[in-house]
Every structure is written in C-alpha cells, then in structure tokens.
C-alpha positions as CSV (number, residue, x, y, z in Angstrom):
1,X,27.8,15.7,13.4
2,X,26.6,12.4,11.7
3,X,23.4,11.1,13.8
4,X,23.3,8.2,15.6
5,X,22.8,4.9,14.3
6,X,22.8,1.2,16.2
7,X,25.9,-1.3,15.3
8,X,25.3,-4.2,13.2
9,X,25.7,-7.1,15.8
10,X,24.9,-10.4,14.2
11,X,26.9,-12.1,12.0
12,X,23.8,-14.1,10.8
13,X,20.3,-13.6,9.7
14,X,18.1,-16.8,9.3
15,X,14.5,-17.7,8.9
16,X,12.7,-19.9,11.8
17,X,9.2,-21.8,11.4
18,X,7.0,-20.8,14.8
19,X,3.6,-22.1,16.1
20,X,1.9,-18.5,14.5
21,X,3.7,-18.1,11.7
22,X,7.5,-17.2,10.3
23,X,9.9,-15.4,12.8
24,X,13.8,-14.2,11.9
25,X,16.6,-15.5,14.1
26,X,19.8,-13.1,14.1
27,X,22.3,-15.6,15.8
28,X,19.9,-17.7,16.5
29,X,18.0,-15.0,18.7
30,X,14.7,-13.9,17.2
31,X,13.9,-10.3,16.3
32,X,11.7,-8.3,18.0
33,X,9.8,-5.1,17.2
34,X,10.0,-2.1,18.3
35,X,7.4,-2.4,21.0
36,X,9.3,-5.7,21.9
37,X,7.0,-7.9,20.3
38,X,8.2,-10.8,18.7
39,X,8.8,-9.8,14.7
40,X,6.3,-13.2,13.4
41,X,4.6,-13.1,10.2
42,X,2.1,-15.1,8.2
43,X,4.4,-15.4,5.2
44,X,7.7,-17.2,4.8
45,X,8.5,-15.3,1.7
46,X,7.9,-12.2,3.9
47,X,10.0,-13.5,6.8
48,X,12.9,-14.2,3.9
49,X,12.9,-10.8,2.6
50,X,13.2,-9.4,6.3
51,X,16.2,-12.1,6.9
52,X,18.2,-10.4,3.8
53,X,17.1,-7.2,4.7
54,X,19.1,-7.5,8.1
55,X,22.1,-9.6,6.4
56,X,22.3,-6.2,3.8
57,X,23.0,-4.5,6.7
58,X,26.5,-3.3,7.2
59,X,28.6,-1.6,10.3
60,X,25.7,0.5,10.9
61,X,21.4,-0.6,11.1
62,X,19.4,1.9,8.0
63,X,15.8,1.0,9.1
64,X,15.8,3.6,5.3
65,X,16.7,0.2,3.9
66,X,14.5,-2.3,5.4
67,X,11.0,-1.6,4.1
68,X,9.4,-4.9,4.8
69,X,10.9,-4.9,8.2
70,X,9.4,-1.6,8.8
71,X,5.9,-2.8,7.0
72,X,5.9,-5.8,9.7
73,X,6.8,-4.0,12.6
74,X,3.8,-1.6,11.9
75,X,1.3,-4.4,11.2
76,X,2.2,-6.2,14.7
77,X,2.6,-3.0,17.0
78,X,0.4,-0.5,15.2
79,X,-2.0,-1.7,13.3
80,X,-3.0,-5.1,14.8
81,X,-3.9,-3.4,17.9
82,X,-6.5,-0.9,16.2
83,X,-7.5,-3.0,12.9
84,X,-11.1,-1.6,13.1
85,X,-10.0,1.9,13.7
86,X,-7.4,1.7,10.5
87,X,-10.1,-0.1,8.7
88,X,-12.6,2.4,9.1
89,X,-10.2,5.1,8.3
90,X,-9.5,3.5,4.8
91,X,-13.3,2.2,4.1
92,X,-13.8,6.0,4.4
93,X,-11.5,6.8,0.9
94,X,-14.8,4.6,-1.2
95,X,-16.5,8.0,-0.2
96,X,-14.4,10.0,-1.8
97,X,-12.2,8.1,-4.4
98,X,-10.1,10.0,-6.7
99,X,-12.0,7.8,-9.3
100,X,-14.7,9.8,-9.3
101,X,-13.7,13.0,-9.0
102,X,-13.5,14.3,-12.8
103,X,-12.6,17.5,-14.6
104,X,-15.7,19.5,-17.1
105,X,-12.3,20.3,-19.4
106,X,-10.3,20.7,-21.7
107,X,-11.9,17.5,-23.8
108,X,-8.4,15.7,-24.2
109,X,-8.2,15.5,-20.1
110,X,-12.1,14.2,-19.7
111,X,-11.8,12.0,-22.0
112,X,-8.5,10.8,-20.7
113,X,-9.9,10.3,-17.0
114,X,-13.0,8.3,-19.0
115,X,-10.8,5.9,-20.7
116,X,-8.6,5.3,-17.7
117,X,-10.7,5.7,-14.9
118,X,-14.5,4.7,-15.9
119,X,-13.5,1.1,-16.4
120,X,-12.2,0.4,-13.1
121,X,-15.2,1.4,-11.3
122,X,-16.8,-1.0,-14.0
123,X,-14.8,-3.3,-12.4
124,X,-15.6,-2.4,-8.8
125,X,-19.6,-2.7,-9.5
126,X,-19.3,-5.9,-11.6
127,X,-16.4,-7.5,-9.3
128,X,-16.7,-6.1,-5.8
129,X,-20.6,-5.3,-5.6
130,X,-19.6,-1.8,-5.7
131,X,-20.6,0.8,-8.1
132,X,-19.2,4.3,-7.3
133,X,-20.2,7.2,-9.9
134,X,-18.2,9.6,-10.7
135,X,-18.7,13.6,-10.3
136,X,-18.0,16.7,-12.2
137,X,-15.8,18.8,-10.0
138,X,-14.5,18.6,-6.6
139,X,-17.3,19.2,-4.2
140,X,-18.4,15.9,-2.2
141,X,-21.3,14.1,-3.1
142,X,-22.1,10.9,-1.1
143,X,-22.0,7.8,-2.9
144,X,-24.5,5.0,-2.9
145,X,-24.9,3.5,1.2
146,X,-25.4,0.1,-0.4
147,X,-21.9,0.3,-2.2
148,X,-20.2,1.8,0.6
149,X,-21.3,-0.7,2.8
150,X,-19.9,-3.7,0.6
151,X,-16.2,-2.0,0.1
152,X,-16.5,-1.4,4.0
153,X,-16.5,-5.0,4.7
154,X,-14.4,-6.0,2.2
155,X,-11.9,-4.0,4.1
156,X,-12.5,-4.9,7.5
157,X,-12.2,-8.5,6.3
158,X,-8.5,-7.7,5.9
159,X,-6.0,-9.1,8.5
160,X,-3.7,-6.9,10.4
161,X,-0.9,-8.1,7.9
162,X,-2.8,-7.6,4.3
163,X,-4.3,-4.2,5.9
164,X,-1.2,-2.5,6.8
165,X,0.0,-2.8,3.2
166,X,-3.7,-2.3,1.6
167,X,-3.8,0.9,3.7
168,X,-0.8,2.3,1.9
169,X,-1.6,1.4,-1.6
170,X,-5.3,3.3,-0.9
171,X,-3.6,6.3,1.0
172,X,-0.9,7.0,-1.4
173,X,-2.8,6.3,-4.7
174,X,-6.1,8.4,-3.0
175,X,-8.5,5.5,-4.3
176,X,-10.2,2.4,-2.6
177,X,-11.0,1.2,-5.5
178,X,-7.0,1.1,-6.7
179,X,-6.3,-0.6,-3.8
180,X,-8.6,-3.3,-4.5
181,X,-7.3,-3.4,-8.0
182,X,-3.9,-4.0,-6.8
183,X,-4.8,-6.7,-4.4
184,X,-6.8,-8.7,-6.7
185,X,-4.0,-8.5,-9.4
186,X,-6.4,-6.6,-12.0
187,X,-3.2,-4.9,-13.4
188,X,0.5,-4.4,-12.7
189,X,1.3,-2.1,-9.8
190,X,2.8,0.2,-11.7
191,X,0.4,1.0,-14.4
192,X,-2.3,1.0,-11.2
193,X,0.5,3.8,-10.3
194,X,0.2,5.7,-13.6
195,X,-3.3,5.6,-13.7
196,X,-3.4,7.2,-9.7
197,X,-1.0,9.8,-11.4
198,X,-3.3,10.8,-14.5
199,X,-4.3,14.3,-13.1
200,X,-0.4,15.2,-12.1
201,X,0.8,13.8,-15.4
202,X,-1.6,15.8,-17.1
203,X,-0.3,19.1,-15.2
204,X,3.1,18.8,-16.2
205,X,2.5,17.9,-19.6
206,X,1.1,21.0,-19.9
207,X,3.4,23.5,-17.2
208,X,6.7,21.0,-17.2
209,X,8.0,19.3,-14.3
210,X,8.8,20.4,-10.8
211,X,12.0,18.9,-9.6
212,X,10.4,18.5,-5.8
213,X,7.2,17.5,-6.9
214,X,9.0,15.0,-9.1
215,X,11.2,13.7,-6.0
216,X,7.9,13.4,-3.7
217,X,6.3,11.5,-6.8
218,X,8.9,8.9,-6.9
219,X,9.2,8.7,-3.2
220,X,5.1,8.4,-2.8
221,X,6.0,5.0,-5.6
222,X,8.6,3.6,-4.5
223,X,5.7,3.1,-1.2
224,X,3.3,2.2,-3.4
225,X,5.0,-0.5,-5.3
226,X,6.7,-1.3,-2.0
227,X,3.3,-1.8,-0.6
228,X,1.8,-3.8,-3.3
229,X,4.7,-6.8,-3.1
230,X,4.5,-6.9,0.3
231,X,0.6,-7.8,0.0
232,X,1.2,-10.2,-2.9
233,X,4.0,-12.0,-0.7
234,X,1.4,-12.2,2.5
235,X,-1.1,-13.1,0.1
236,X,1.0,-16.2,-1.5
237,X,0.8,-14.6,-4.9
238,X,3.6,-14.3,-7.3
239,X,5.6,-10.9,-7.5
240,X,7.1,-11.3,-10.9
C-alpha cells in the first residue's frame, strides 16, 4: 500500500515582491510553511527556485523534490526561532574540526591530509582571524580561546536564512572552517566536498568501495552542494 501523498492543487506557481522579502503565490494564494508561516525569503533567486520547484510538481506533492522549499521552511520555522541555540551548536565544530585531526601514517596519507588540509587553516588564520592547529590522532585537544571566539561570532553574525544552509555545509563536511570556505567562495563546492572526503577516499582506495557507504556518500553531497547554492543564491552570488 503506496503512502500517502497531498494532490497537486494549483495550476500556477508565481513569484510575489512583499514588504520583507520574496513570497510564492500558487494561484495567486501565497505559500505557507509548515508551521503556517508565511513561506518569505530574502532572495528572489531563492523565491524563483521554490516557484519551479512547486510548478515540477505533478498529480502528487514529493517534498523529496523540493530541497530549497524544504531549506526555507526550516530557516523560518526552525531555525529563526532558535538562531543562537543553532549557532552555538555549529561554532562548537571550530573545536573540533576535521581539519585538524590528522593521521601519524602511512607517509602517503600524512602528507596527503598536509597538502590538502594545512592550507585551509592557513586561510582561516590569515582570512578569518582564526588559526586552528592541527593534532596527531583523535583525542581532543582544545584549540586556541582567542580563535574560537572570532569563528564564534562570525557565525552568530549569520542570519536565520544564510545559517540554516551554513549549518549543513559544516555538519555534513564535519569542519567550520569548510563551511566558511564555501561561503566565501575560496573553492568550488565540490572540490571543498572532496577535500571533506580525503580520509574516506583514502579508505577505499585501499579496502574498495562499499556499495552503502557509497549511497550515504552521495546522499550526504547531493546536501552539501544543495546547501552551498542555496547560500550563494541568499547571498546574491553567482552559482555557475
């Protein structure tokens, strides 16, 4: 027994300019959230992609294929009502980035984490006011206060809208310092991806791939990428 799924009910799906922002008109009714809200955001290129993610829609509603209806509805009900709670929670990945974390062998995967991973903390102390040192192994050592505290308001500078995507690309690629590569535009999302992905590339290079590992991996990128347009388009940067 197939579950249940809403009806498509609108024949149209338009933008509309409002006193806060950008809102979607289905008929000429806006949108709401799920918590009734209205659906407004910041962005008309945002507010366009949710418009032809509701006019994609066919005799039955996938919210599967609407991720940046889904990534508004979450800044508006969820996030916007805690922003210092979720911005806490992400500050707290500059205390334990996967940038720092780094193997004592074999040679080839040291040196691969150096050449990939030294240079964007590099980046972080000479860019953000940040410098986070790396570690040999996995137990935590606390990083510099002075550092921490700079990537903490960096963060909580954020708006509801920019940290609801930022707060993805840090979860899923385990690094603040990622993130902050991604939103500044320091290098395509996708190699940011890769880079995230050094240690699990590194494992299957050497044992092969695992077919659900795999799936999760493509799954976990398809978010991340997801994540970092979605910022860009809120951010009035270019996604090509």
């Amino acid at each position: 027994m197939s579950e249940w799924a809403p009806k498509r009910f609108w024949t149209d799906a338009t933008t509309t300019q409002t006193e806060d922002g950008y809102g979607v008109l289905l008929d000429g009714r806006p949108v709401r959230t799920p918590a009734k809200a209205l659906l407004v955001v910041p962005s008309h290129a945002i507010a366009e992609r949710i418009a032809a993610e509701f006019a994609a829609q066919e005799d039955r509603i996938d919210p599967v294929t609407m991720p940046f209806t889904r990534t508004a509805n979450a800044a508006i009900d969820k996030v916007s009502l805690q922003r210092a709670e979720v911005a806490d929670m992400i500050a707290e990945y500059g205390d334990s980035d996967l940038l720092c974390y780094r193997a004592d062998a074999p040679d080839e995967l040291v040196a691969r984490q150096e050449t990939q991973w030294t240079p964007l903390l590099d980046w972080a102390a000479e860019t953000l006011n940040a410098r986070l040192e790396p570690r040999v192994g996995v137990m935590h050592e606390p990083q510099d206060a002075t550092a921490l505290s700079e990537l903490r308001r960096r963060v909580h500078d954020l708006s509801a809208f920019q940290l609801t995507a930022f707060s993805d690309l840090v979860s899923i690629s385990g690094s603040l310092v990622i993130g902050f590569a991604a939103k500044e535009g320091l290098h395509r999302a996708e190699d940011l991806w890769t880079i995230s992905q050094l240690d699990e590339i590194w494992q299957a290079e050497q044992w092969g791939t695992d077919e659900e590992a795999q799936e999760m991996a493509l799954l976990k990128q398809a978010a991340f990428l997801h994540a970092d347009v979605f910022l860009r388009l809120i951010d009035g940067q270019s996604t090509s």
